[in-house]
C-alpha positions as CSV (number, residue, x, y, z in Angstrom):
1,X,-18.9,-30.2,0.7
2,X,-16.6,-32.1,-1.7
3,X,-13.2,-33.4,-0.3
4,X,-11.7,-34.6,-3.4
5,X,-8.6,-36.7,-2.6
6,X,-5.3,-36.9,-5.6
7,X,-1.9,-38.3,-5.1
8,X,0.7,-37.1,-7.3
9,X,4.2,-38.2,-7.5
10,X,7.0,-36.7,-5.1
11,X,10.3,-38.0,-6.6
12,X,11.5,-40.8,-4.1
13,X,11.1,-38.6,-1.1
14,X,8.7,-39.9,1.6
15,X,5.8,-37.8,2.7
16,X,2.3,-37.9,4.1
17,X,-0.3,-35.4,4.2
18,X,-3.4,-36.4,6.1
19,X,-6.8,-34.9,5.1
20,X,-9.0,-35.7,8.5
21,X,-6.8,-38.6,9.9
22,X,-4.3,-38.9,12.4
23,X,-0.5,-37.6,11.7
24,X,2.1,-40.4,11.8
25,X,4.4,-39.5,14.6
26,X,2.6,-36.7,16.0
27,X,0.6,-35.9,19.2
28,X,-3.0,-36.6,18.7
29,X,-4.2,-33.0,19.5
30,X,-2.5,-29.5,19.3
31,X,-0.8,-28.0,21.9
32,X,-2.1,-24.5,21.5
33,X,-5.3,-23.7,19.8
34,X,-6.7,-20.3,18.2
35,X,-10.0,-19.8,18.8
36,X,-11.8,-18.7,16.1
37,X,-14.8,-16.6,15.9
38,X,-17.1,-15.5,12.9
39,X,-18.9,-12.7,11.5
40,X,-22.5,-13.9,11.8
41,X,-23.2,-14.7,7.8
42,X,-20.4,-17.6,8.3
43,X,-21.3,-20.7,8.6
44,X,-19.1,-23.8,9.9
45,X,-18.8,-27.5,8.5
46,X,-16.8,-30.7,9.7
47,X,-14.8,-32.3,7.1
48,X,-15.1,-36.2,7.1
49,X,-12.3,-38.0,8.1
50,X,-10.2,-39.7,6.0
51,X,-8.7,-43.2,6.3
52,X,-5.4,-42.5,8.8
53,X,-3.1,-44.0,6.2
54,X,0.3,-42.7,5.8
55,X,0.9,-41.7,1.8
56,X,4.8,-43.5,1.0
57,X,6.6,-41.9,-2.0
58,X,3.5,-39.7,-2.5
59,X,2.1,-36.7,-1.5
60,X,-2.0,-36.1,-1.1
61,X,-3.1,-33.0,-2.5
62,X,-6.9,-31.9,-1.6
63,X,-9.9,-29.8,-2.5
64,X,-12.7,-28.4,-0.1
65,X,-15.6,-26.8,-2.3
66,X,-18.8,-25.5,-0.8
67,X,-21.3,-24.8,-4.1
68,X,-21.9,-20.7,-3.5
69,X,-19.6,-20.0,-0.7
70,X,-17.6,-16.6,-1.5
71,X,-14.9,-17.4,0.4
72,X,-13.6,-20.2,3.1
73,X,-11.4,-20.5,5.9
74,X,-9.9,-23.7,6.6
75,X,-9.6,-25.0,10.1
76,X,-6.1,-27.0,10.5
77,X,-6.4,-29.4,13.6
78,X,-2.5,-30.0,13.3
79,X,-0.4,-28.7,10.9
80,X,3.5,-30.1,11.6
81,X,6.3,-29.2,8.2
82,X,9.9,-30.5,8.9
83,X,12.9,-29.5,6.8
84,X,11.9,-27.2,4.4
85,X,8.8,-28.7,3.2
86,X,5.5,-26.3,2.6
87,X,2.4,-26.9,2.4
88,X,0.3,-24.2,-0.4
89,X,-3.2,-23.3,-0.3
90,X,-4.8,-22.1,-3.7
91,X,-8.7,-20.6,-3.9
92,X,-10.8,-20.5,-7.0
93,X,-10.7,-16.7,-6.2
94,X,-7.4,-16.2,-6.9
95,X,-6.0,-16.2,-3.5
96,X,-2.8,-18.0,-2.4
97,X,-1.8,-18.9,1.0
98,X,1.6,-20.9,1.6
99,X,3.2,-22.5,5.1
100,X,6.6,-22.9,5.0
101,X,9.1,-23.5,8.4
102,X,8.0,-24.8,11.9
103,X,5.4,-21.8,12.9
104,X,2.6,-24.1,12.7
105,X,3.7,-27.2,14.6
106,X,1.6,-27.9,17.9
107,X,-1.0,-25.5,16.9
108,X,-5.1,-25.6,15.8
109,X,-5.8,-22.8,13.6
110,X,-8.0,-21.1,11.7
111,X,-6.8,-20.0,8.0
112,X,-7.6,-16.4,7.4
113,X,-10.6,-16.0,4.5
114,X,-9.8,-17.5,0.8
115,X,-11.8,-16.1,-1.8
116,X,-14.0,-18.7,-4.3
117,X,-16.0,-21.9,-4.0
118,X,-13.0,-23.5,-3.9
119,X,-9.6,-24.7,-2.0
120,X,-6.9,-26.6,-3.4
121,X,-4.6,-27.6,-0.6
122,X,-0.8,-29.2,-2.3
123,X,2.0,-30.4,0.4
124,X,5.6,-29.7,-1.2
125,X,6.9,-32.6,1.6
126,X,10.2,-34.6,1.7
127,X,9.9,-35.5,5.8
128,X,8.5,-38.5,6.9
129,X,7.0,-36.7,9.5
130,X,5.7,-33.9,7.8
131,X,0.9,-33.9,7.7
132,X,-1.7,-32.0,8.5
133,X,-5.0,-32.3,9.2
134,X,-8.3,-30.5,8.6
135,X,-11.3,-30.6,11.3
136,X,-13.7,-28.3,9.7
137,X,-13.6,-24.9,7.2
138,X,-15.9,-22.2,7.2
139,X,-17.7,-20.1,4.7
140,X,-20.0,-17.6,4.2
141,X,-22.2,-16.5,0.9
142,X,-21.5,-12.5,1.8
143,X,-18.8,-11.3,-0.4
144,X,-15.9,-11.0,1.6
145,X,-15.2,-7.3,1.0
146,X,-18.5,-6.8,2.6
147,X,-18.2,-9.2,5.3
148,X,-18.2,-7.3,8.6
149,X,-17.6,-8.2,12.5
150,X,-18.0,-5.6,15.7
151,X,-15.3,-6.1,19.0
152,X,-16.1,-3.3,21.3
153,X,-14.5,-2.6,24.8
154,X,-12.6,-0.8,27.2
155,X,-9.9,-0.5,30.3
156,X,-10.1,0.7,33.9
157,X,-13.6,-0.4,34.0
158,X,-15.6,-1.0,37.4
159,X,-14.6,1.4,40.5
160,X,-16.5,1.5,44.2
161,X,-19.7,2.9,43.0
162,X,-20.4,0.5,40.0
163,X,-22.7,3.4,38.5
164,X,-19.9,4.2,35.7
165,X,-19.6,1.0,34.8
166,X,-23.1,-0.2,35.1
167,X,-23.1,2.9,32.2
168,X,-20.4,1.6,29.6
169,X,-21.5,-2.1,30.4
170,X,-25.3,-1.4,28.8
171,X,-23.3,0.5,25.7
172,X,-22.0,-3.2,25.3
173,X,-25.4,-4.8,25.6
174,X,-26.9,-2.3,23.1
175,X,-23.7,-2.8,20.4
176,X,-23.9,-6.5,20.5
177,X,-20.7,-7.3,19.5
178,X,-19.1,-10.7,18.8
179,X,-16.4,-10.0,21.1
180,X,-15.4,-7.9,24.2
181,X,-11.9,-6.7,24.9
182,X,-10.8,-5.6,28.2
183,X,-7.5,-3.1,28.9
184,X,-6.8,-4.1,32.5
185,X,-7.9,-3.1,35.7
186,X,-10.9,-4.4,35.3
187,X,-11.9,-4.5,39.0
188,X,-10.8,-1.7,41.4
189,X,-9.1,-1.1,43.7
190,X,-7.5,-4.5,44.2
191,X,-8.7,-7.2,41.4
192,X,-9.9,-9.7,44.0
193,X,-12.4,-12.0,43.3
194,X,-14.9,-10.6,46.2
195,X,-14.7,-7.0,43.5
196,X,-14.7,-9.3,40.7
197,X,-18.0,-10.7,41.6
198,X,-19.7,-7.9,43.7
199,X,-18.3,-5.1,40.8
200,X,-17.6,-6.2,37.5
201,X,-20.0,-9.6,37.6
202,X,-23.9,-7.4,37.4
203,X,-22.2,-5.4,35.1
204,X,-19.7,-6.4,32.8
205,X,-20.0,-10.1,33.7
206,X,-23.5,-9.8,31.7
207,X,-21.4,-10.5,28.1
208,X,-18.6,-12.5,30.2
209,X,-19.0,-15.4,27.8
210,X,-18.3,-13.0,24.7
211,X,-14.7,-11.5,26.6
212,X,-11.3,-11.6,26.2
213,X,-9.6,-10.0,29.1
214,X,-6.2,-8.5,29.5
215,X,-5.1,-7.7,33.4
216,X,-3.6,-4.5,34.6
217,X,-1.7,-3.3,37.4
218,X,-4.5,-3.0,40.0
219,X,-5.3,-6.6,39.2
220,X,-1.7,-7.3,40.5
221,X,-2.6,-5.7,43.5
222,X,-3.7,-9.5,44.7
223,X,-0.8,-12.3,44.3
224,X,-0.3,-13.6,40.9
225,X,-3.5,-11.6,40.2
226,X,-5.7,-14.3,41.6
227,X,-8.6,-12.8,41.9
228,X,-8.6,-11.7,38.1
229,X,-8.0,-15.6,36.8
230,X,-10.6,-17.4,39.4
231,X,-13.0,-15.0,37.8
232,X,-12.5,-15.2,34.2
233,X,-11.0,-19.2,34.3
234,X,-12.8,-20.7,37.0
235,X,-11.3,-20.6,40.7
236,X,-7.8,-22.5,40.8
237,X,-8.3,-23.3,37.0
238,X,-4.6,-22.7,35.4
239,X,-6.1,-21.7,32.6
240,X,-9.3,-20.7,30.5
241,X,-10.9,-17.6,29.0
242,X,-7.7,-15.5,30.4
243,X,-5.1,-17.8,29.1
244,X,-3.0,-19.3,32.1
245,X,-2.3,-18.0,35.3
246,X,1.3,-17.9,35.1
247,X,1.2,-15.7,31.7
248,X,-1.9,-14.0,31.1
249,X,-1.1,-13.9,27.5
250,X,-2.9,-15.5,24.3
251,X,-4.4,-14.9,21.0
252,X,-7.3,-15.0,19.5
253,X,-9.2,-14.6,15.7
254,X,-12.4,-13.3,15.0
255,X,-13.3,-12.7,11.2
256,X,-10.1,-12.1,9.4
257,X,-8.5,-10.3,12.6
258,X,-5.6,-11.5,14.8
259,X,-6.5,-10.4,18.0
260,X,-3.8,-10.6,20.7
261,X,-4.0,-9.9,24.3
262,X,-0.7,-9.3,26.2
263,X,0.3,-9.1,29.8
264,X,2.1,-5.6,31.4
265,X,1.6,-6.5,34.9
266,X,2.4,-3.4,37.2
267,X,4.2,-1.4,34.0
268,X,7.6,-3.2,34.9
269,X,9.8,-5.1,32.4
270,X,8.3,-6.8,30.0
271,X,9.6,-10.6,30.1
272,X,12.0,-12.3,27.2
273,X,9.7,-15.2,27.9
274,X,6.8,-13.5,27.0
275,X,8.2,-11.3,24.1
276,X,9.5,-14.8,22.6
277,X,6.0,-15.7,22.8
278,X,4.4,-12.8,20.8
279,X,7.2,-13.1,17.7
280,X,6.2,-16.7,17.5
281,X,2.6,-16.2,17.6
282,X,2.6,-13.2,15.3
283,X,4.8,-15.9,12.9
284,X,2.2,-18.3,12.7
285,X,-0.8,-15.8,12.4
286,X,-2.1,-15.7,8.6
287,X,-4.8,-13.1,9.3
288,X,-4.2,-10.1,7.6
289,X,-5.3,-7.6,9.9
290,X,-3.7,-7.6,13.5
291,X,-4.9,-6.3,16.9
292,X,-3.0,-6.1,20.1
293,X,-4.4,-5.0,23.6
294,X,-2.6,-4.4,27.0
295,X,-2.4,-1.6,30.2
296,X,-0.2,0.4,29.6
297,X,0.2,2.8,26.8
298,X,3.4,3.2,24.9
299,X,2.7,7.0,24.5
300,X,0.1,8.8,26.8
301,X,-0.9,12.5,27.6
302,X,-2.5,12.5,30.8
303,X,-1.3,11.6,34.5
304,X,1.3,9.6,32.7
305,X,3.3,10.1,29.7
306,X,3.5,6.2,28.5
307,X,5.9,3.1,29.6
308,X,8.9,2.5,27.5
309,X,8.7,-0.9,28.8
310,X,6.3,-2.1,26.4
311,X,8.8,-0.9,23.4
312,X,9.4,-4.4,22.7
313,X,5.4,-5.3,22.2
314,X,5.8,-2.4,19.4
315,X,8.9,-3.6,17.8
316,X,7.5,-7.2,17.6
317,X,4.1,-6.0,16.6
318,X,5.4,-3.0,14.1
319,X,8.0,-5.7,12.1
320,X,4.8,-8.2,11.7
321,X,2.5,-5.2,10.2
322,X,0.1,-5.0,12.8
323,X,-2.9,-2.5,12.8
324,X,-4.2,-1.4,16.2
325,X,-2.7,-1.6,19.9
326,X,-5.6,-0.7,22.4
327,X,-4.6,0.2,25.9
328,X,-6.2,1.8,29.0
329,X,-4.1,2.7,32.6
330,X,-4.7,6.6,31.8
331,X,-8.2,7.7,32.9
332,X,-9.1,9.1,29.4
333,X,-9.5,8.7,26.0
334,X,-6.4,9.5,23.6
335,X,-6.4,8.4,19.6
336,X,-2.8,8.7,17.9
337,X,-2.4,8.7,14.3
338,X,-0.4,5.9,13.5
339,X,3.5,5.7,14.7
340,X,6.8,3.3,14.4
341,X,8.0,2.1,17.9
342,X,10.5,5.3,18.1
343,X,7.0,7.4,18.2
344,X,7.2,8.9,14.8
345,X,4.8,8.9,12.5
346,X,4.7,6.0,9.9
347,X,2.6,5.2,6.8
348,X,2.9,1.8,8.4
349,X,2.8,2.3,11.9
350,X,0.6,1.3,14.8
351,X,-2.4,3.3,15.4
352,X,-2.5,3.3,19.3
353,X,-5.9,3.9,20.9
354,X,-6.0,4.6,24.5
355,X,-10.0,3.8,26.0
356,X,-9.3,4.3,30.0
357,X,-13.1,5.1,30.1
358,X,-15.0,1.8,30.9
359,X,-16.0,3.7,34.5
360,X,-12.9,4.7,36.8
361,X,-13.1,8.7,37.9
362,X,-10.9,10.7,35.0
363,X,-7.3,11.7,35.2
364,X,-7.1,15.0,32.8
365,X,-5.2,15.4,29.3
366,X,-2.0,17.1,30.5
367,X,-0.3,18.1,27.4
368,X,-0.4,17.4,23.6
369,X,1.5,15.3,21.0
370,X,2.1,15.8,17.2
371,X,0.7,12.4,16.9
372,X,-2.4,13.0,19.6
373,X,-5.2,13.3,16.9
374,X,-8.4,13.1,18.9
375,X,-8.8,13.0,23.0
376,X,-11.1,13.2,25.9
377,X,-11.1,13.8,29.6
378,X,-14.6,13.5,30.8
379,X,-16.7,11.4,28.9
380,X,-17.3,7.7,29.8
381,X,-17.4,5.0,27.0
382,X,-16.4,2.0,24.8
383,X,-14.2,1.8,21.7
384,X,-16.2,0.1,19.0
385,X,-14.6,-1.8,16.3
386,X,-16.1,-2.9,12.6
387,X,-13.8,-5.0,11.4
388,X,-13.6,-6.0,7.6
389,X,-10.7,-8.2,5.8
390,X,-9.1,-4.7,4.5
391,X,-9.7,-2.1,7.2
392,X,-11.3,-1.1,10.4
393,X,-13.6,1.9,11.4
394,X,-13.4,2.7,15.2
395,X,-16.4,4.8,17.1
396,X,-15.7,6.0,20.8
397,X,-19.5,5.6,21.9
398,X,-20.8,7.6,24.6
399,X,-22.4,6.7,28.2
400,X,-26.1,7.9,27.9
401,X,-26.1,11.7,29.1
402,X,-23.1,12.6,27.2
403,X,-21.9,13.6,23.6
404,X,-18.2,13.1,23.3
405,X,-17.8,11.1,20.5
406,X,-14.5,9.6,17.8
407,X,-14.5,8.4,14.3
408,X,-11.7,7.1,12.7
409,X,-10.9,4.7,9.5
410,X,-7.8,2.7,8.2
411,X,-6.5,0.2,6.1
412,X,-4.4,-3.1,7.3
413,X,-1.1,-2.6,6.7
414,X,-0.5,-5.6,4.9
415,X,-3.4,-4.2,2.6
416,X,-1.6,-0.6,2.4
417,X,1.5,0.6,0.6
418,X,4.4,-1.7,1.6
419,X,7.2,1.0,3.5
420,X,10.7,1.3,1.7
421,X,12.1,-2.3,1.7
422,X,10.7,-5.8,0.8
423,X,11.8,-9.7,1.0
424,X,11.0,-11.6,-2.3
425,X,11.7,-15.2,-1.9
426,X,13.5,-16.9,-4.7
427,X,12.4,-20.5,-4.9
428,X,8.5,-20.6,-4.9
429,X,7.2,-21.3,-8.2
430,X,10.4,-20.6,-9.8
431,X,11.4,-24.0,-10.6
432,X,11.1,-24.3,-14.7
433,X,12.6,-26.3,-17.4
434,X,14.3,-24.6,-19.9
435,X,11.2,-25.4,-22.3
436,X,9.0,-23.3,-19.9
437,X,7.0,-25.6,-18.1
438,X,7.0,-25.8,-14.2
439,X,8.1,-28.8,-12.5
440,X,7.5,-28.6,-8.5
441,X,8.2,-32.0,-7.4
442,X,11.5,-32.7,-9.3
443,X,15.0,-32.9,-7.3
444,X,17.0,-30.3,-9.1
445,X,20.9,-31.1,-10.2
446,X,22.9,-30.1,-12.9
447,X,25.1,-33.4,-13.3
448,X,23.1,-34.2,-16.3
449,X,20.1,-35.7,-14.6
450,X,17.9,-32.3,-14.0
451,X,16.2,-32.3,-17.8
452,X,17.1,-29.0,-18.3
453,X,15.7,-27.1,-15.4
454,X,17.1,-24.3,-13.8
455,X,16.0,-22.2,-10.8
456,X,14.9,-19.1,-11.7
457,X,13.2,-16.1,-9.2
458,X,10.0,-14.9,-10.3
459,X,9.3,-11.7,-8.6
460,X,6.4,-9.5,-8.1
461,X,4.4,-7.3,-5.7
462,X,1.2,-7.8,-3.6
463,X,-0.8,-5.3,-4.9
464,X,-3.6,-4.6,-7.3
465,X,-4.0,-4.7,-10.8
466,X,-4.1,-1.0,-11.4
467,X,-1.2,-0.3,-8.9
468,X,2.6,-0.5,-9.3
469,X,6.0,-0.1,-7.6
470,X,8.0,2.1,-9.9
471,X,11.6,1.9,-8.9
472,X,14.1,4.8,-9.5
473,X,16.6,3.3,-7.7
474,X,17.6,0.5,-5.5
475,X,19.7,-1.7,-3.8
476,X,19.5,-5.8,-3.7
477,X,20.8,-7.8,-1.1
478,X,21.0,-11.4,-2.0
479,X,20.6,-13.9,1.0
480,X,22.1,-17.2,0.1
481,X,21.7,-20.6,1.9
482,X,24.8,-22.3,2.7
483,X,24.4,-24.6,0.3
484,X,24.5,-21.6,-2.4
485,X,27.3,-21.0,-4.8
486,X,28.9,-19.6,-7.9
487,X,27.6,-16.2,-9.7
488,X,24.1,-15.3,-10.4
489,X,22.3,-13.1,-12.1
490,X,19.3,-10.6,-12.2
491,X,17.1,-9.4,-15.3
492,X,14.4,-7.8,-15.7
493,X,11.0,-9.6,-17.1
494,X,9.9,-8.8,-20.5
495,X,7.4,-11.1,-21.2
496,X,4.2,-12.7,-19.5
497,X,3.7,-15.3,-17.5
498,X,0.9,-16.6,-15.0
499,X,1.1,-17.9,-11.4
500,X,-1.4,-20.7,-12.1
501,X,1.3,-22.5,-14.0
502,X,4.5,-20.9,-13.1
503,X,5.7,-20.8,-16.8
504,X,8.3,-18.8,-18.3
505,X,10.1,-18.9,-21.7
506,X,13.9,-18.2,-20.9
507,X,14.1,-16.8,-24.5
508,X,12.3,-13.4,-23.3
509,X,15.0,-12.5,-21.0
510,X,15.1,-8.8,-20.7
511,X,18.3,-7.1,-20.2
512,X,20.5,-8.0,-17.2
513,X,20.8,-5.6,-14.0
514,X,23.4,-7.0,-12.3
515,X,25.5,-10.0,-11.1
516,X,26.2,-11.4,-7.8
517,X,28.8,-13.5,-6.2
518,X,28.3,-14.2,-2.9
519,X,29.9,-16.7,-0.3
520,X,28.4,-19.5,1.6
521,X,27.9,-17.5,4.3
522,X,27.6,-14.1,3.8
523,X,25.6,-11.5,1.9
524,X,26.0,-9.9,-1.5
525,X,25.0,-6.4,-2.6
526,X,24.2,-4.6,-5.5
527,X,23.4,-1.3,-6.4
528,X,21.1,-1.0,-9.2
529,X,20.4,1.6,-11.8
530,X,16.8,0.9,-11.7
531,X,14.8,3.2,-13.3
532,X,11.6,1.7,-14.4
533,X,11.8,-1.1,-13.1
534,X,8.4,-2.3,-12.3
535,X,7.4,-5.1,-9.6
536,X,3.8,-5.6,-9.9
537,X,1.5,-8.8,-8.6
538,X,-2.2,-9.2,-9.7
539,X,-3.1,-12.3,-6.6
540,X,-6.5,-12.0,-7.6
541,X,-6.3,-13.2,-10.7
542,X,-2.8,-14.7,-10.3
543,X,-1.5,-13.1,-14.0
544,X,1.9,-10.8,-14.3
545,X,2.3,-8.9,-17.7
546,X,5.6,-7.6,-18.3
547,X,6.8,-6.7,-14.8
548,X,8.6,-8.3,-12.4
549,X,12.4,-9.5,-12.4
550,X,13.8,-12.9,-12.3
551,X,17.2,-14.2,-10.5
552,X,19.0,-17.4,-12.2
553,X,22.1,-19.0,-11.7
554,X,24.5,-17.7,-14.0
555,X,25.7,-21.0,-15.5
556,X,22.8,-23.4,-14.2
557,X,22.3,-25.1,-10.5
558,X,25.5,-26.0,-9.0
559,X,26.1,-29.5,-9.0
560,X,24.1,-31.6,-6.2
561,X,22.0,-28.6,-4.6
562,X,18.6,-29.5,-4.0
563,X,17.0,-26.3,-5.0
564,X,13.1,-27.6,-5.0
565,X,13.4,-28.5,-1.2
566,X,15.1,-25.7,-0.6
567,X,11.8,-22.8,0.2
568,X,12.8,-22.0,4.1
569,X,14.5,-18.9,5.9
570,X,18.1,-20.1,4.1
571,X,16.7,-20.5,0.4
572,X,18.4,-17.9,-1.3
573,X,15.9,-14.8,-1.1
574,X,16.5,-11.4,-2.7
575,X,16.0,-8.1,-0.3
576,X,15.2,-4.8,-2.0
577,X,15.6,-1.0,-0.6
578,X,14.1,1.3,-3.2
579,X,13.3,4.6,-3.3
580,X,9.7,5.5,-5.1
């Protein structure tokens, strides 16, 4: 492994970025942490510390190589940005990962995979208080498209008789997965620890080590669901394995999947406290494939017909593109094709698979659903999961003596067709000087003192280099900061330009779309006659040709705005609905 340490200069902001040392100012240890675990080619290293020196009128931009690796994931011990500094994270492979805003702060996490040999990590900091530091990063020599992990489980799992889930618990044994998810209720009929131990423990306490529980009703059956968190964290630990008593809620990672598992309690209402919760952790999550799991189903056709009271689960998970929800409380197993929160289908929605089978006595199927594509009454069994950095494949497998099984496929959404309406921020790479060449670490002002450089929006779409986003018509909305004034204006890119070096000849302007005036505090829209218009974005190997538009003030920066500190939620950012 190579650390290989630059400083670069920062203008005469103040900033320090600590590779392996301690941050100045901030806690010695995360308040939350992610755990992260691997597919089994992966392969972990520390990275050495570095002297704990805060970096004055500097910033400390890094590299972490590892000679073969196809990809690495970086491990941040603390990661804390103030204002609106970023820190950006750039592979040999072409991949890009950037942290901008306060997601991070108090948190140990695991980056999600970053393709090549290679990691160049550049803080964009003007906060004194603003570091970060690495503990480890692991890598694997398995290409990552072919880099697989298997999670496997189940709900309603280990009733009187113990034979059922005896059953499903060998089908565990035999998968040998790197995790285990439970759906609640875990332990009938009351979730105490005396059924935790004399039921669940010589069965499903076999792979204990490998699971992530979730609690369901019956576990509530006990106070505070005692018996459920003195097995799974230790008796009176407040917290462990099943996050703390007082929640029951937490996140994990394992390969490039976000796995979180959530906490419906008897099917009440769900808590603002714990909803807060979710939105921030999906915020900071950088995985792009996403997992939720919890009792009760948000749509169900047997005994019950689903709890609107988890709604708010869906809308947070549904706005942060998330993949899977995995739920139990019915005594069957129902697959939906995936769905928006509203229960309609969506190219982008939530594939919702109910797995009520880990041993409990069946409730039946008692109707059908447009969306109900695949569903079982009889059959005990686990959901099994191989996971990959695109996609999932799920297998309902069988208890021995019986030949129900499911087979289903998809794609991540944030790997999929983007739905009708994206957010393209305006200020990341897109500080240029008139001559072309990008200048990141300059204060940008247009009293004279600016050399010529103007902001300017370079636009483009995450997808691949064969695919494209014809627009034949539009509308832009153009979030401005409050520091944002006068006109500005929108053309369409004619000529080339590459993302390793931002550059961009203002000469090969295409033709102007529009113009927009907005106020301090409001929002500007404009209608576009867009036909043609292409947004297209190669990240793997970082070149645009031709495609894309850019947004420039109409008669340069407005006097004393500090445009290249300026990358957070209030930089301006353009929004646009499009029909294909």
């Amino acid at each position: 492994m190579n650390l290989i340490l630059q400083r670069a200069p920062i203008g005469a902001a103040i900033a320090a970025a600590l590779i392996g040392g301690a941050l100045a100012g901030a806690p010695a240890h995360a308040a939350q942490r992610t755990l992260q675990l691997s597919e089994d080619s992966t392969h972990s290293k520390p990275v050495q510390a570095a002297k704990a020196t805060p970096l004055a009128a500097a910033t400390m931009p890094g590299r972490v190589c590892e000679t073969g690796a196809q990809w690495l994931r970086l491990g941040f011990k603390e990661l804390k940005l103030s204002g609106y500094d970023s820190l950006v994270l750039s592979s040999s492979g072409g991949d890009r990962l950037v942290f901008e805003g306060r997601h991070w702060n108090d948190r140990s996490f695991t980056t999600r995979a970053l393709r090549g040999e290679c990691v160049d990590i550049k803080p964009y900091f003007s906060q004194p208080d603003s570091g970060f530091q690495l503990d480890r990063y692991d890598y694997s020599a398995v290409p990552l498209n072919l880099a697989s992990v298997v999670v496997a489980g189940a709900g309603d799992i280990c009733d009187t008789s113990g034979t059922a889930c005896k059953g499903t618990s060998d089908l565990i044994v035999s998968i040998n997965p790197t995790a285990v998810f439970t759906a609640g209720d875990n332990a009938y009929d009351s979730g105490t620890l005396s059924e935790f131990n004399n039921r669940y423990a010589p069965t499903w306490g076999r792979f204990k080590a490998l699971t992530s529980p979730s609690p369901g009703n019956h576990e509530y059956y006990t106070s505070g669901a005692s018996g459920y968190f003195d097995y799974f964290n230790g008796v009176g630990n407040q917290t462990g394995p099943a996050g703390d008593r007082s929640k029951g809620y937490y996140s994990w990672d394992v390969g490039d999947w976000h796995f979180i598992a959530l906490n419906t309690m008897t099917g009440g209402t769900v808590s603002t406290t714990q909803i807060n919760w979710l939105k921030a952790d999906l915020a900071a999550n950088t995985k792009p494939c996403t997992a939720a799991y919890f009792h009760h189903p948000l749509l169900s056709r047997g005994s019950y017909s689903g709890y609107s009271q988890v709604k708010p689960f869906w809308d947070a998970l549904y706005a942060a593109k998330a993949d899977l929800v995995l739920v139990g409380h019915d005594h069957n197993y129902q697959r939906y094709a995936k769905m928006n929160p509203s229960q309609q289908p969506a190219a982008d929605g939530i594939r919702q698979v109910l797995v009520g089978t880990g041993g409990r006595s069946f409730y039946d199927i008692g109707g059908s659903h447009s969306l109900l594509e695949a569903s079982n009454d009889s059959t005990h069994g686990v959901l099994k999961l191989t996971l990959t950095a695109t996609g999932y494949t799920g297998d309902f497998v069988p208890r021995a003596g019986s030949s129900y099984t499911d087979h289903f496929t998809g794609t991540c959404n944030k790997n999929s067709t983007p739905p009708s309406s994206l957010t393209l921020n305006a200020v990341r790479d897109v500080t240029v000087k008139s001559g072309g060449s990008r200048v990141n670490t300059a204060v940008l002002y247009a009293d004279g003192s600016d050399g010529g450089q103007q902001l300017r929006g370079l636009m483009g779409w995450n997808v691949s280099s064969a695919a494209g986003l014809n627009l034949q018509s539009a509308q832009l909305k153009l979030q401005v900061s409050d520091r944002s004034t006068g006109s500005y204006d929108l053309y369409q890119v004619t000529a080339a330009w590459t993302e390793s070096n931002a550059t961009y000849s203002g000469a090969t302007l295409g033709s102007k779309l529009g113009s927009f005036v907005p106020s301090a505090t409001g929002t500007q829209y404009l209608n576009l006659n867009a036909a043609g218009l292409q947004l297209v974005k190669n990240w793997a190997n970082g070149s645009v040709a031709n495609h894309g538009v850019i947004l420039m003030p109409a008669s340069g920066v407005t006097d004393g705005v500090d445009w290249s500190s300026r990358e957070g939620a209030s930089a301006p950012q353009l929004l646009l609905t499009y029909t294909p």
